[in-house]
N, C-alpha and C positions, 0 to 999 in steps of 0.2 A: 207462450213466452219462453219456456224450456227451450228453447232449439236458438233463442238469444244470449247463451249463458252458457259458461262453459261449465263442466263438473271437472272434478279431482285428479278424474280416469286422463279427459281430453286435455286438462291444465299440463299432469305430468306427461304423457305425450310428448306434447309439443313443444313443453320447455327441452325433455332428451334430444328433440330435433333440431331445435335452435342448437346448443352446446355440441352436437354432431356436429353443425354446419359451420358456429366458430373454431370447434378444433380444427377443421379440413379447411377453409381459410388463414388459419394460423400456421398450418404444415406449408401452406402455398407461399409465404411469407419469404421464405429462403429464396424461392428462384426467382424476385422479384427486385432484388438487394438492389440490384443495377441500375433499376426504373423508379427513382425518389417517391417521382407523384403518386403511382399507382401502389407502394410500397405501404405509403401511408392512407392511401384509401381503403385500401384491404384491411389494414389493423384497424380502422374507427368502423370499420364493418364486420369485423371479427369480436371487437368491444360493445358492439350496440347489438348483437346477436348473445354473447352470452349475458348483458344486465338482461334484455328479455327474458332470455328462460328464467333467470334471478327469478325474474319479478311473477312469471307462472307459478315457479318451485313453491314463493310464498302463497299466491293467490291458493295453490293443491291442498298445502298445509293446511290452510283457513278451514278450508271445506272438510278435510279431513280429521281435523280437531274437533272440530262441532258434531260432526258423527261419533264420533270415541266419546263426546261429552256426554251421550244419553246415555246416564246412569236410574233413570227414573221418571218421568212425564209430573207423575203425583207433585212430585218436590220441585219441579221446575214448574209448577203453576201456584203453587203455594207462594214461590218466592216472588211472583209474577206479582200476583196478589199482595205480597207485604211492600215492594218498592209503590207498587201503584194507590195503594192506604196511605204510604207514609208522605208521598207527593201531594197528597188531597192535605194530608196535616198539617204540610206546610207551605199551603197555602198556595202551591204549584197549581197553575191551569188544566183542566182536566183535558186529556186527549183526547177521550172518547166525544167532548164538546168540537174541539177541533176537525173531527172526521167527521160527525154531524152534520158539518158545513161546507161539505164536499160530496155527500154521497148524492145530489142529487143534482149534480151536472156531470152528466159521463163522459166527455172528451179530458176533464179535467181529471177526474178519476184514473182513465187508462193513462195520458201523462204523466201522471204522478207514479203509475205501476211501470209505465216503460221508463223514467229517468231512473229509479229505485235500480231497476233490473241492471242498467247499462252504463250510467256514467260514473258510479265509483271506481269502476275499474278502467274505465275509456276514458275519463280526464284524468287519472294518475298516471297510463302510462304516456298519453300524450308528452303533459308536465315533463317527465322524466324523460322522456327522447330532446324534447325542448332542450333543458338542459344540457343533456350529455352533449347535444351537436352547436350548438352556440353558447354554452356555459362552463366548459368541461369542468371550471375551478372551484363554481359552487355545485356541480353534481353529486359527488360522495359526499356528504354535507346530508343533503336531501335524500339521495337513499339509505344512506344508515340510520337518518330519522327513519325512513319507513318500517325499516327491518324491525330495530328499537322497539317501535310503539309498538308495531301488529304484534309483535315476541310477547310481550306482556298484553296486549289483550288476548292473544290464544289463552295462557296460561291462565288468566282469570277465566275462559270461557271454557274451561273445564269444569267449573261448578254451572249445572244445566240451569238456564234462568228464559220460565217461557218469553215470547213475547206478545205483545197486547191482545191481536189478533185473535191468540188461542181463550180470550177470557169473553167471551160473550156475554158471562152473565153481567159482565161490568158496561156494557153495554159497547163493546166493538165489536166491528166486525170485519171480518178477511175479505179487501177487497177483491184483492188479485185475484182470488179464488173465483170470486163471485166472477169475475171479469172477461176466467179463461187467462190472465196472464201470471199466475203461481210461477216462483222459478222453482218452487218447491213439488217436484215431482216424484214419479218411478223412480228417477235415478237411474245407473248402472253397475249389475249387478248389488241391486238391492241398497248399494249407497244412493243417500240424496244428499243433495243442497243442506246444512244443518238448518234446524229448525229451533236449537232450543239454545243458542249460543247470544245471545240481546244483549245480554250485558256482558263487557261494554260495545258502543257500537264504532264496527273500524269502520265503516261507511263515513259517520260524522269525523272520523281521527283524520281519517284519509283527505275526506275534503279540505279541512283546514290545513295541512299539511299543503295539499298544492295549492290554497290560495298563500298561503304565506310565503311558502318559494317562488309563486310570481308575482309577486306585491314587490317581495324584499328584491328580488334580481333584475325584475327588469324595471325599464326606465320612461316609458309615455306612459302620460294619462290612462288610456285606456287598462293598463295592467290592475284599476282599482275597480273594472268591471268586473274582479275572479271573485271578490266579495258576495257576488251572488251567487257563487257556486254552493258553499257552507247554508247560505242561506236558505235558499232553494231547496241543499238535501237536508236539513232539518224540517224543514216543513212536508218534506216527502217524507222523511221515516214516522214521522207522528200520523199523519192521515193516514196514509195506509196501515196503519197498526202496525208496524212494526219494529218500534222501540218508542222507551220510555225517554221523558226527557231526563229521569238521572242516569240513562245508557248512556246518553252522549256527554252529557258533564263527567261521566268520568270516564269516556274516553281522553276531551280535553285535560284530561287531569294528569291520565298517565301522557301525552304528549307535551306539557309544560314542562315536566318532570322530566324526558327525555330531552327537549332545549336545555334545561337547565343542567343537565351532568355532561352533556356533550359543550357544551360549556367550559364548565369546570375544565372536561379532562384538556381540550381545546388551550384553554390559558396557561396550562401546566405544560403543555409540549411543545408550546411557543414557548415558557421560561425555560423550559431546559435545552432548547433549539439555540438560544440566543447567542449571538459571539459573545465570549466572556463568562456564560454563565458557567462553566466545567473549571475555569479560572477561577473564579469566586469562589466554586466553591470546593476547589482545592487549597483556594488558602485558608476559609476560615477551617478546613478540618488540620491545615497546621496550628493554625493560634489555639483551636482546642489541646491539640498535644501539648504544644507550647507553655500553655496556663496549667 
């Protein structure tokens, strides 16, 4: 499954090749002033080439946080261990019950290891092309959620927090491993895939993120079929062992959190946008003088 997946090395790459390839379409821009149509085909191919690498830049990051997080294996199986006690306390479903009921149909097994491996990243960036080319207006909207949330789960996932997988004694087990499909390999030059970054999970942030942007944007029936996407990769990170369910509640935690101040600042630059508001409130700072 490694040769399914990109590492940090191949992310940043290729995002400097995308941002090459939009600067040198964007130089091309000038001698094209004359030609409307193709002036402006260039710039939405110049624009859909640099959010890509964006969106690589971020994916490298990911990977590369989680490698700098292993500060100790001992402590991130400890804490493995205390989210996964305190889940049983209250009263949360055990996951290791959940994977129990998978390990013995293998087509469904490897499915669950190949959607894991491949559609957090292959249905956000779809999502995000979707948009940028038939939605320009709700685009930045949707990726600065993404930046947002992932920003703040890196920064948590500098505290090493194993995930299920590594706890055998609790009774999971690595399927992927067992399966031959681990994205978690060699690596290059001695980095790998992170291993000990669980909590929180951007895989669950992520999904809800693109179902919610094609819920909210678009318009047939059919857009309430993305619901099974979230749904789907929850039930893939729990069997496969690899996250807890309180990785994903507070993923969802921190991207409410992000709705909610993009929000905020959202309503605040629409008041101070408004015709009249610079008027207002040039006069109430006279009537202050004034009084």
């Amino acid at each position: 499954m490694q040769n399914l997946t990109l590492t940090w090395q191949t992310s940043a790459v290729a995002s400097a090749a995308l941002y090459g390839a939009a600067f040198t379409v964007r130089r091309g821009l000038g001698r094209r002033r004359g030609q409307e149509g193709r002036w402006r085909r260039a710039g939405t191919v110049a624009d859909v080439l640099r959010e890509a690498g964006t969106l690589l830049v971020l994916f490298a990051l990911w990977q590369v946080v989680g490698h700098l997080s292993v500060m100790g294996a001992g402590h991130a199986l400890e804490r493995a261990e205390w989210i996964h006690r305190t889940e049983l306390d209250f009263g949360l479903p055990d996951e290791a019950s959940w994977q129990r009921a998978v390990v013995g149909v293998p087509w469904l097994v490897r499915a669950a290891n190949y959607y894991y491996a491949t559609m957090h990243f292959g249905v956000m960036l779809v999502v995000l092309l979707w948009l940028f080319l038939r939605h320009r207006a709700r685009y930045a909207w949707v990726r600065t959620t993404v930046v947002a949330t992932t920003a703040v789960c890196l920064l948590i996932q500098f505290i090493p927090v194993a995930p299920p997988r590594m706890l055998p004694g609790n009774g999971f087990v690595d399927l992927a491993m067992e399966y031959g499909q681990s994205v978690y390999g060699d690596g290059v030059a001695g980095v790998v895939a992170d291993q000990l970054s669980a909590m929180p999970s951007v895989h669950v942030a992520w999904c809800v993120i693109a179902a919610v942007a094609v819920i909210t944007v678009a318009r047939g029936a059919w857009r309430w079929l993305m619901v099974l996407h979230p749904l789907v990769t929850v039930w893939v990170v729990v069997v496969t062992a690899n996250h807890f369910w309180a990785d994903g509640l507070v993923a969802v935690a921190i991207l409410l959190t992000v709705y909610l101040v993009q929000q905020a600042v959202t309503g605040w630059r629409r008041t101070e946008d408004r015709p009249g508001a610079a008027v207002s409130a040039g006069a109430r700072e006279r009537s202050s003088v004034e009084s």
